[in-house]
C-alpha positions in Angstrom: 63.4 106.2 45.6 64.8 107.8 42.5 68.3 107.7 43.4 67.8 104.0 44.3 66.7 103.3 40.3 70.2 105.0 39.5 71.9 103.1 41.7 70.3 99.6 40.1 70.8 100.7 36.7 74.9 101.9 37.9 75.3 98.5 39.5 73.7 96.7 36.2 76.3 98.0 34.2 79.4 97.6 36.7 78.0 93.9 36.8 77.8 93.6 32.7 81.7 95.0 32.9 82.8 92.8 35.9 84.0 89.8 34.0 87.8 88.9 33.1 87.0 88.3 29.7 84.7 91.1 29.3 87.6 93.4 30.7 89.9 91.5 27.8 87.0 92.9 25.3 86.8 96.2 26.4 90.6 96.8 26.2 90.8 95.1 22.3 87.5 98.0 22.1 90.0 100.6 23.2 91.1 101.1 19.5 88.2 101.0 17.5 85.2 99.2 16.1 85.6 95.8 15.9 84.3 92.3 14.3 83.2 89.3 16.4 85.4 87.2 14.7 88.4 89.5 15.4 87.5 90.3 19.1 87.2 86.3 19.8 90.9 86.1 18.4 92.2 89.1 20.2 90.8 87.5 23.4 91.6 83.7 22.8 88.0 83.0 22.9 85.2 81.0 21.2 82.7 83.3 19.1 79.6 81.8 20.6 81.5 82.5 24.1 82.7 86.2 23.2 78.9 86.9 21.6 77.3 85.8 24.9 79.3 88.5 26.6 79.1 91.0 24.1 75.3 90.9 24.5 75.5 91.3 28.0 77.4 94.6 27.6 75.1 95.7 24.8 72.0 95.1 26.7 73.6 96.9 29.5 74.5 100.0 27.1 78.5 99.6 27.7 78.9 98.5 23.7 76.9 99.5 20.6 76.8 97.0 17.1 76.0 97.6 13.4 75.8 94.8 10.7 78.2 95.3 8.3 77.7 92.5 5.1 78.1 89.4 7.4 79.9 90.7 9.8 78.7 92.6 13.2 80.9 95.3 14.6 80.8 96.4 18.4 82.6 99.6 19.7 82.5 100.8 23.1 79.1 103.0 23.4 80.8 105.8 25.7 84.6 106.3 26.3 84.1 107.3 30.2 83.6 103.5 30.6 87.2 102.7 29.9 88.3 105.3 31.7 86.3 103.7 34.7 88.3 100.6 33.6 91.6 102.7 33.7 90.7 104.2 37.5 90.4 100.2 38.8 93.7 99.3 36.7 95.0 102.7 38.9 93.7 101.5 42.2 95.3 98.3 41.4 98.9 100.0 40.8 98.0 102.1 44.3 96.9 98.8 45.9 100.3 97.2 45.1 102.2 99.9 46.0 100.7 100.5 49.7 101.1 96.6 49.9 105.0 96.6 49.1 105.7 99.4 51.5 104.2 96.8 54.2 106.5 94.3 52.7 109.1 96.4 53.3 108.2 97.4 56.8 108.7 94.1 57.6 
């Protein structure tokens, strides 16, 4: 029963990360704290669109926030979530390779 409560809670967070736009954010994240209004640019998106998913990854614990004046600034909470990001970008890269070695066996 307890390992099924860590499996919930691991599958809540792959599903607050398992968004293209949300993977957009967490890569602008990879260099530091940053605004709303600046992450909406980075990402070509609307604010009230990019805070919508910013509060799912904060409620999931993938992204912290402090106000700053007017502005609020989100950094991602712990770095071993974009090196999870980095492993799927790899087994992307692997993917693509196995599949052009098929290519070429044809």
């Amino acid at each position: 029963m307890e390992k099924q409560i860590i499996y919930d809670k691991q599958a809540n967070v792959a599903k607050a990360i398992a968004h293209p736009l949300r993977m957009a954010i967490l890569d602008y994240l990879r260099d530091g704290p940053q605004c709303v209004c600046d992450i909406a640019d980075a990402v070509k998106s609307e604010r009230s669109n990019i805070s919508k998913h910013l509060s799912i990854m904060v409620a999931a614990g993938v992204l912290e926030y402090r106000k700053q004046g007017l502005q609020v600034i989100y950094k991602v909470r712990t770095p071993c979530i974009l090196r999870f990001v980095d492993c799927l970008t790899e087994a992307l890269k692997e993917n693509a390779l196995r599949e052009q070695k098929l290519l070429n066996v044809i």
